[in-house]
C-alpha positions as CSV (number, residue, x, y, z in Angstrom):
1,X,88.2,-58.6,63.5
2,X,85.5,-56.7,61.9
3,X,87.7,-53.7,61.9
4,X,90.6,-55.4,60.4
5,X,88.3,-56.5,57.4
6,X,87.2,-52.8,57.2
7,X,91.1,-51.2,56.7
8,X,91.5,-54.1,53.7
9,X,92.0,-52.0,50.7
10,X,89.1,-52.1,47.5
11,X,90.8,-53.3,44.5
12,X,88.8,-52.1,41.0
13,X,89.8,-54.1,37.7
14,X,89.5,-52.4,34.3
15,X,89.7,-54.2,31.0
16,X,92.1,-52.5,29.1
17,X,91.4,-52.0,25.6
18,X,94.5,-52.9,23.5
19,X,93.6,-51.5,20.0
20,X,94.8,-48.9,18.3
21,X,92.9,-45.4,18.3
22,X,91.1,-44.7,15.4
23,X,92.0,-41.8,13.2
24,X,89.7,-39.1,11.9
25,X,88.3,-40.4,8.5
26,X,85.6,-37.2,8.1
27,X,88.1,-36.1,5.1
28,X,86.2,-39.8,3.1
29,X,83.1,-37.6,3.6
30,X,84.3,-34.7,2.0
31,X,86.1,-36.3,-0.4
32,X,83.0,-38.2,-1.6
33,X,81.0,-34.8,-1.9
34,X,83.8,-33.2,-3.9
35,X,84.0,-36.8,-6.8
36,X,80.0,-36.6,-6.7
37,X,80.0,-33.0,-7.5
38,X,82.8,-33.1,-10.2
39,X,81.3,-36.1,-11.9
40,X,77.6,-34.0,-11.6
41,X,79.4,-31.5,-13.2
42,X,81.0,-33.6,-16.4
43,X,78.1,-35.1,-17.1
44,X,75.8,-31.6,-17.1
45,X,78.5,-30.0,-19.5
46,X,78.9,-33.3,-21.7
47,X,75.0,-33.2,-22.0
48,X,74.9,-29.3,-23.0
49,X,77.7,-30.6,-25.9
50,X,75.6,-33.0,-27.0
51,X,72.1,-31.8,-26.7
52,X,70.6,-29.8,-30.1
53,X,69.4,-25.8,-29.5
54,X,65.9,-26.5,-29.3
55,X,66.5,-29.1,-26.1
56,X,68.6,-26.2,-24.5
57,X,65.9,-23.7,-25.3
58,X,64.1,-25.5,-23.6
59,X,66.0,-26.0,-20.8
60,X,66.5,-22.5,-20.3
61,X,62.6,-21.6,-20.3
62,X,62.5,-24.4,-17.6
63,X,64.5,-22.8,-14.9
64,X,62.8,-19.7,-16.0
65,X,58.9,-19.7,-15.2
66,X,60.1,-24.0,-13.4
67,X,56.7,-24.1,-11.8
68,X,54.8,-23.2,-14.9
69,X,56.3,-26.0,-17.0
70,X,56.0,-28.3,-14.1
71,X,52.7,-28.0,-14.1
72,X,51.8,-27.4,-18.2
73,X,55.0,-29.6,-19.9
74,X,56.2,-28.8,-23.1
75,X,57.8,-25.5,-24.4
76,X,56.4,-22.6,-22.3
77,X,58.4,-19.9,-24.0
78,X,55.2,-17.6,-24.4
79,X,51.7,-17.5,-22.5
80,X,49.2,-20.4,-23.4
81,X,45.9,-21.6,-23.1
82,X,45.4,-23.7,-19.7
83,X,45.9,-27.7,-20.3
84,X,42.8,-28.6,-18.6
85,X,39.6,-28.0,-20.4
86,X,37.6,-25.0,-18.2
87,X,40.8,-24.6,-15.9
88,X,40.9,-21.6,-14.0
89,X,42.8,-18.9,-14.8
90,X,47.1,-19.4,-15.2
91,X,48.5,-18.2,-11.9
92,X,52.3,-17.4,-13.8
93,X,50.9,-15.4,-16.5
94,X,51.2,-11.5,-16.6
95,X,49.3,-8.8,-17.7
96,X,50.4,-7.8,-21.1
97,X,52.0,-10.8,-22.1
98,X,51.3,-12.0,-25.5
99,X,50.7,-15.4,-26.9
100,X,53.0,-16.0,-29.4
101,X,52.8,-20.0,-29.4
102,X,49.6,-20.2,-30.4
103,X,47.7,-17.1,-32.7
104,X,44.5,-16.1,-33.9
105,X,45.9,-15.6,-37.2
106,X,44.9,-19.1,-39.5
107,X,47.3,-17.3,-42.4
108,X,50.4,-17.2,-39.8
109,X,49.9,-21.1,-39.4
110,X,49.1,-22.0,-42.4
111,X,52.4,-20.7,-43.9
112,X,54.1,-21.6,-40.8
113,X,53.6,-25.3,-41.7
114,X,54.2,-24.7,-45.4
115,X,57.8,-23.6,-44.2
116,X,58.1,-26.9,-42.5
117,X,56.9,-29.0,-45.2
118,X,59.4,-27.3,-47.2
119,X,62.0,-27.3,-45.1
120,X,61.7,-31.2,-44.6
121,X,61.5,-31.5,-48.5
122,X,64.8,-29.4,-48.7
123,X,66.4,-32.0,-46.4
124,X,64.8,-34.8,-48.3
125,X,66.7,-32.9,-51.6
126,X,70.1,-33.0,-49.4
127,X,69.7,-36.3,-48.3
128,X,69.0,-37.7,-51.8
129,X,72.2,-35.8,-53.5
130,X,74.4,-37.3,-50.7
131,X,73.1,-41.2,-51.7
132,X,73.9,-40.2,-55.6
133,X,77.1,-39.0,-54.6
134,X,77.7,-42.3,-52.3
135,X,76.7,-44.3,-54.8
136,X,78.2,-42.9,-57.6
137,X,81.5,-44.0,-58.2
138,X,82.7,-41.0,-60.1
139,X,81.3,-38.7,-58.1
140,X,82.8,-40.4,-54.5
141,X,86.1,-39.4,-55.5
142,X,85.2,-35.9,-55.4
143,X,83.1,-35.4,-51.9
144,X,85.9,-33.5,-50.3
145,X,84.7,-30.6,-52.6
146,X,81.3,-30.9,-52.4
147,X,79.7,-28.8,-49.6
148,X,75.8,-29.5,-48.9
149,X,73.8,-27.4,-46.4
150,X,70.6,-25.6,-45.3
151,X,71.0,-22.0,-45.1
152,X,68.1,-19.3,-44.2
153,X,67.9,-19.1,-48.6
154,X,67.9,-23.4,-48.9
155,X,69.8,-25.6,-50.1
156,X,72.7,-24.9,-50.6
157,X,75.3,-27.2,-52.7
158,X,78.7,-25.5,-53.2
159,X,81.2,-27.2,-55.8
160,X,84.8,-26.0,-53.9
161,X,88.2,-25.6,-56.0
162,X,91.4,-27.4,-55.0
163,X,95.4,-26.9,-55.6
164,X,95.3,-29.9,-57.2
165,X,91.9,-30.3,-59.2
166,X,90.5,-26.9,-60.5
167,X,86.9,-26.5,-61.7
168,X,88.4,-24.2,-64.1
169,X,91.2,-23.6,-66.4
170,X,93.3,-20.8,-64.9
171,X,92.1,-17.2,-65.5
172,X,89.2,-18.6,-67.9
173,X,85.7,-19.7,-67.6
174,X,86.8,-23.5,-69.5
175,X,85.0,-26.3,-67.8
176,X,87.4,-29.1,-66.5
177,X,86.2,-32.3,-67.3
178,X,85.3,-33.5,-63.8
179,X,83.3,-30.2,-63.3
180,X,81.0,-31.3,-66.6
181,X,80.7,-34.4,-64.4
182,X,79.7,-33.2,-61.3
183,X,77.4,-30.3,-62.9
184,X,75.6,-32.9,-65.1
185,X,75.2,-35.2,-62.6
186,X,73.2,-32.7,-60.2
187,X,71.5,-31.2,-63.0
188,X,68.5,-33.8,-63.7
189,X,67.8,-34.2,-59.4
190,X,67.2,-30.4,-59.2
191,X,64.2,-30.9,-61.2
192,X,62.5,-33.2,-58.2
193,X,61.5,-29.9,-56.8
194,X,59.2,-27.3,-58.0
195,X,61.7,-24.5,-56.1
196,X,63.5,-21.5,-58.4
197,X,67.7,-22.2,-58.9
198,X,70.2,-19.3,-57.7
199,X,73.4,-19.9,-58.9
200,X,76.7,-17.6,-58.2
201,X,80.5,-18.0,-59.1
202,X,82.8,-16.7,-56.2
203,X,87.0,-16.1,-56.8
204,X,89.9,-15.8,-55.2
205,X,91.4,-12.5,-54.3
206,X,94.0,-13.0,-56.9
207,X,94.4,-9.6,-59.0
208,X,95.0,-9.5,-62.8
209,X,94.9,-8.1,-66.3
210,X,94.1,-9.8,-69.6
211,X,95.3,-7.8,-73.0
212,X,94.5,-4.5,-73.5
213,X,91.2,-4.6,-71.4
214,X,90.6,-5.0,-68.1
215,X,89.0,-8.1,-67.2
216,X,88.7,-8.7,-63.5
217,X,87.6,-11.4,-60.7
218,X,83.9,-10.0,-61.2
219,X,83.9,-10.6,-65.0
220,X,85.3,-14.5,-64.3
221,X,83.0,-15.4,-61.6
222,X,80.2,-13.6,-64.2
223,X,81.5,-16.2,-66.8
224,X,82.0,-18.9,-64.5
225,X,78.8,-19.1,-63.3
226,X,76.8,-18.9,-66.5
227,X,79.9,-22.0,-68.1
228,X,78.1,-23.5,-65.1
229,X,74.6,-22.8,-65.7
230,X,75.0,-24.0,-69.3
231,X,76.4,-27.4,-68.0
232,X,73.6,-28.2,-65.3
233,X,70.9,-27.7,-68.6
234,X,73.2,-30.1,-70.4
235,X,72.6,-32.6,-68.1
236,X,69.3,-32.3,-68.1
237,X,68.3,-29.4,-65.6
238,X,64.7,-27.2,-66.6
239,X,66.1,-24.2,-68.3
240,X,63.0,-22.3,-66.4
241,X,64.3,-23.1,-62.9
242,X,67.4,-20.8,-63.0
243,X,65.9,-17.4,-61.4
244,X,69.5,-15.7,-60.8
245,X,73.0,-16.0,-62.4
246,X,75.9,-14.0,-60.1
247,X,79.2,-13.4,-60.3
248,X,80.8,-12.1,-56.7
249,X,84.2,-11.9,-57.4
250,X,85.7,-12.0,-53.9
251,X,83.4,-10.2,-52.0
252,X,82.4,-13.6,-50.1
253,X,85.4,-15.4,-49.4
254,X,85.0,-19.2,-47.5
255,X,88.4,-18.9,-46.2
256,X,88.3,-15.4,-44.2
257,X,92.0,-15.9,-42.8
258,X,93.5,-16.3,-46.7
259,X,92.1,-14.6,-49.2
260,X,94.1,-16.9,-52.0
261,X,92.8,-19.9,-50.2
262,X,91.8,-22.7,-53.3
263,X,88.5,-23.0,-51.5
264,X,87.6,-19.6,-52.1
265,X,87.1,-20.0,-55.6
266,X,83.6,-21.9,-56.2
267,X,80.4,-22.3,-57.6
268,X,77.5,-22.2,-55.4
269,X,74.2,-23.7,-56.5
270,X,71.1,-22.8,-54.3
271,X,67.7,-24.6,-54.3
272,X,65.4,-21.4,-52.9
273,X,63.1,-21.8,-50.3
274,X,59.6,-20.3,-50.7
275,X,60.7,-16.7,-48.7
276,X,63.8,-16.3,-50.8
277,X,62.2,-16.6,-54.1
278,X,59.6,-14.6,-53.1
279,X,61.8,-11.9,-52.5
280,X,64.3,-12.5,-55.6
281,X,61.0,-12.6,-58.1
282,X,60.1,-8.9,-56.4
283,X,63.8,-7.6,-56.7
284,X,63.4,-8.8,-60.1
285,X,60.1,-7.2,-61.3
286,X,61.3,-3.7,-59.5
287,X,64.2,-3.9,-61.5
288,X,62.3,-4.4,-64.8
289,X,59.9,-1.6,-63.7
290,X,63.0,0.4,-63.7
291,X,64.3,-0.6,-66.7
292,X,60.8,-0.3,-68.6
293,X,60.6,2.8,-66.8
294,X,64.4,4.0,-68.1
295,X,63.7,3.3,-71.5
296,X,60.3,4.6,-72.3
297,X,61.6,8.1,-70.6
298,X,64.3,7.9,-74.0
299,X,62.1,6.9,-75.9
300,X,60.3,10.1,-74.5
301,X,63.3,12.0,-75.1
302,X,64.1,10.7,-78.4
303,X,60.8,11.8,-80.1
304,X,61.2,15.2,-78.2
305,X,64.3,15.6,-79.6
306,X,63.2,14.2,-83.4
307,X,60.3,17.0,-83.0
308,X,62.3,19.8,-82.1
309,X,64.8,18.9,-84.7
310,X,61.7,18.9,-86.9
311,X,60.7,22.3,-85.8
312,X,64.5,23.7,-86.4
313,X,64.8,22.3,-90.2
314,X,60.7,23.5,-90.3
315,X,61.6,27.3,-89.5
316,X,65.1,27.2,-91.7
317,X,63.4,26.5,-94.7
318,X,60.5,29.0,-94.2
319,X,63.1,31.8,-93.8
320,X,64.9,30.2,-96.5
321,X,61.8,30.8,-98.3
322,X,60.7,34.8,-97.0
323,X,64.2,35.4,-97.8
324,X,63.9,34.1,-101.8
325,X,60.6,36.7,-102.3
C-alpha cells in the first residue's frame, strides 16, 4: 500500500502569466536627455542674443579665473584688493599681474568719471532730440532721415538725403525748405551743452563739371556744410559752438555697396565729447602755428628781398654818379 502511494506521480502547478512582454522603453531615457540638452542649448544661445557686451564680458572672465569670482563677485577682469578687510593674501593672483580695476592714480579716476558724466549727458542730449522730434509734428514726418547715435567723437545726428526729398537742390548748396526746418529746429537744443559742434557735408560719388571751372563733390560738401552751419545759427545755435566745418566729398560713404546710394549724401552734425575736442582745439592751434609760422618767414623774405632791391637801385645810382665826374 505504502509503496503504491510512493510510485503516484508529483504534480507541480504554475500560474501562468498571460500578459504581454514588455518592450524595451530605454530609447524614453535617451530621448529625454537629447530634448533637455537641445532646449539647454536654445536658451544659452537666446540669452547670448539678448544679453549687452558688458554681461558677456563678464561671463567670459567667469569661466576664466570661476573660482576667483566665486569667491570675490563682480567683474574680476584684473587683480584686486581682497573683499574682506585684513584677508590674507589672493590665492588666484600671479606675480606680475597688474591692477588695472582699481589705480593709484586719483587723475585717471577723476577723468574716468568725467567721461561717464559726460557720456550720460550725451545720452540725455539724444534722448531729448528724439522727444522734440516725437513731438513735433513737422519734424515726425521726417524721422526716417534722421540718424541719432553715440560714436567714440559724441553725438552724432546725421540729416540723410532721399530719392524723393533732397536736403539740397541738385548740384548746389540751396537749402530745401524742410532742411531750414529740421536745421532750425536742432539749432537752439545744441546750446543745452557746453560741448564744441563738428559739422561735415558728405556726397555721393556722382562725378561732374560746372562751366568753365571745375567744381567738384569736395567743393559741394564744402558749401553744403557751411549752407548748413548758417541755418543751425539762424535758428538760434551759439555761433561760438561750431569748432569745425568739413566737406568730405565721398570719401565716407554710408552705403559701402552703392556709391550713388541717396543716403550717401548728408550732413552730419557732431556734439564733441571732452577727448575729441581736446584733440580738434590741438590740431587746430598746430595748424595756426604753421600758418603764423608760414607767413612771418614771407614776411621775412619780403623785407629781404625790399633790401636787396634797395641795395641794387643803391649801387646803380652811385655808379651812375662815378661815371657823371
Amino acid at each position: 500500500m505504502s509503496s503504491a502511494q510512493d510510485l503516484r506521480p508529483i504534480v507541480i502547478k504554475k500560474a501562468k502569466s498571460h500578459a504581454k512582454p514588455h518592450g524595451n522603453h530605454s530609447w524614453k531615457i535617451a530621448y529625454a536627455d537629447f530634448m533637455t540638452a537641445m532646449m539647454a542649448l536654445f536658451l544659452v544661445l537666446w540669452l547670448l542674443s539678448s544679453s549687452s557686451p558688458k554681461v558677456l564680458v563678464g561671463v567670459a572672465e567667469y569661466f576664466r579665473t570661476p573660482l576667483k569670482v566665486a569667491i570675490a563677485g563682480g567683474d574680476k577682469s584684473s587683480l584686486s584688493t581682497s573683499v574682506i578687510p585684513g584677508g590674507g593674501k589672493d590665492v588666484t593672483a600671479k606675480d606680475g599681474e597688474i591692477m588695472k580695476a582699481q589705480t593709484n592714480d586719483p587723475a585717471a579716476d577723476a577723468q574716468r568719471r568725467r567721461d561717464q558724466i559726460e557720456s550720460e549727458r550725451l545720452r540725455g542730449l539724444k534722448k531729448r532730440l528724439e522727444q522734440i522730434i516725437e513731438n513735433n509734428p513737422v519734424l515726425r514726418q521726417f524721422r526716417p532721415q534722421l540718424l541719432l547715435d553715440i560714436t567714440s567723437e559724441g553725438l552724432r545726428i546725421q540729416i540723410l538725403d532721399t530719392q524723393n526729398r533732397p536736403m539740397f537742390r541738385t548740384g548746389s548748396a540751396a537749402v530745401e525748405p524742410y532742411m531750414r526746418t529740421i536745421l532750425r529746429e536742432i539749432g537752439p537744443v545744441l546750446n543745452e551743452l557746453p560741448n564744441k559742434v563738428s559739422l561735415s557735408g558728405h556726397t555721393d560719388s556722382a562725378k561732374y563739371m560746372m562751366g568753365q571751372r571745375a567744381y567738384s563733390n569736395w567743393e559741394l560738401s564744402a558749401d553744403r556744410a557751411n549752407a548748413s552751419r548758417q541755418e543751425l545759427v539762424a535758428g538760434g545755435m551759439e555761433e561760438g559752438k561750431l569748432l569745425r566745418v568739413l566737406g568730405l566729398a565721398d570719401t565716407m560713404p554710408l552705403e559701402k555697396n552703392d556709391p550713388l546710394a541717396p543716403v550717401n549724401r548728408r550732413i552730419s552734425i557732431v556734439v564733441l565729447n571732452q577727448r575729441a575736442q581736446a584733440q580738434f582745439e590741438a590740431e587746430n592751434a598746430s595748424a595756426a602755428d604753421v600758418t603764423v609760422q608760414a607767413q612771418k618767414g614771407q614776411a621775412a623774405q619780403d623785407v629781404q628781398a625790399q633790401l636787396g632791391s634797395a641795395s641794387a637801385a643803391g649801387a646803380g645810382e652811385s655808379k651812375g654818379k662815378g661815371k657823371g665826374e
